[in-house]
N, C-alpha and C positions, 0 to 999 in steps of 0.2 A: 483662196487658200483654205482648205479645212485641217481639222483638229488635228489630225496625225500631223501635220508639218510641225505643230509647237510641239507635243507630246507624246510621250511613251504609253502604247499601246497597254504593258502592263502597271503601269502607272510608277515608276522607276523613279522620273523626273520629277516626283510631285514637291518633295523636300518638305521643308518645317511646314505644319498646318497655319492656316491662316486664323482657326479659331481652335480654344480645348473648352474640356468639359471643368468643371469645376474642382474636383482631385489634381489634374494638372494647371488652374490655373492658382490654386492656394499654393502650391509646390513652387510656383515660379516664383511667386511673393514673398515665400516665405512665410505664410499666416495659417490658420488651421481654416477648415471648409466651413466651420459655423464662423467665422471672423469676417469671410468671405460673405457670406448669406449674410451676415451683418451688414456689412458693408452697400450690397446690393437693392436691400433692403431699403436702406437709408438714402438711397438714391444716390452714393457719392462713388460709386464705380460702373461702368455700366457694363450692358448685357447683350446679347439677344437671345431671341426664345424662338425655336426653333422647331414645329412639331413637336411643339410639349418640352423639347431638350435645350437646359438652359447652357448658351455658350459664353467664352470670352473673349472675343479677339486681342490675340498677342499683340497687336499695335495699341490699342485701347492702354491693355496693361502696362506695357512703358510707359507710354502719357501720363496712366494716372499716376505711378511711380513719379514723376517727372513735376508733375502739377502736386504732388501731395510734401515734397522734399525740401526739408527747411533746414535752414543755417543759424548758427548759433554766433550774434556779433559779439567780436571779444572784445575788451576795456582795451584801450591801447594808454596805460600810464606809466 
């Protein structure tokens, strides 16, 4: 089987990216682009680097979302 069977010739089919650039992935988070570089920085989000071009994959970002999300226990008196 080759590619035309999965996919659109003009690329139609491609849907949500699998990775964004940095503008879109502070935007997904909610955080500013240096918060981000902070973040990446510190080794607590990760990345990949891509011909020079730093990306995030959107799977990543939920996780970390996921993995970084704390609960507040209430007194029960």
């Amino acid at each position: 089987m080759d590619s035309k069977t999965f996919y659109k010739e003009d690329g139609s089919d491609v849907g949500e990216p699998l990775a964004v650039r940095p503008r879109i992935a502070a935007a997904k988070l909610g955080i500013s682009e240096s918060t981000l570089d902070r973040l990446r920085k510190a080794g607590r989000i990760p990345f990949v680097k891509l011909d020079g071009a730093i990306l995030y994959r959107v799977a990543s970002l939920d996780q970390f979302l996921l993995q970084s999300e704390q609960w507040v226990k209430q007194d029960t008196a």
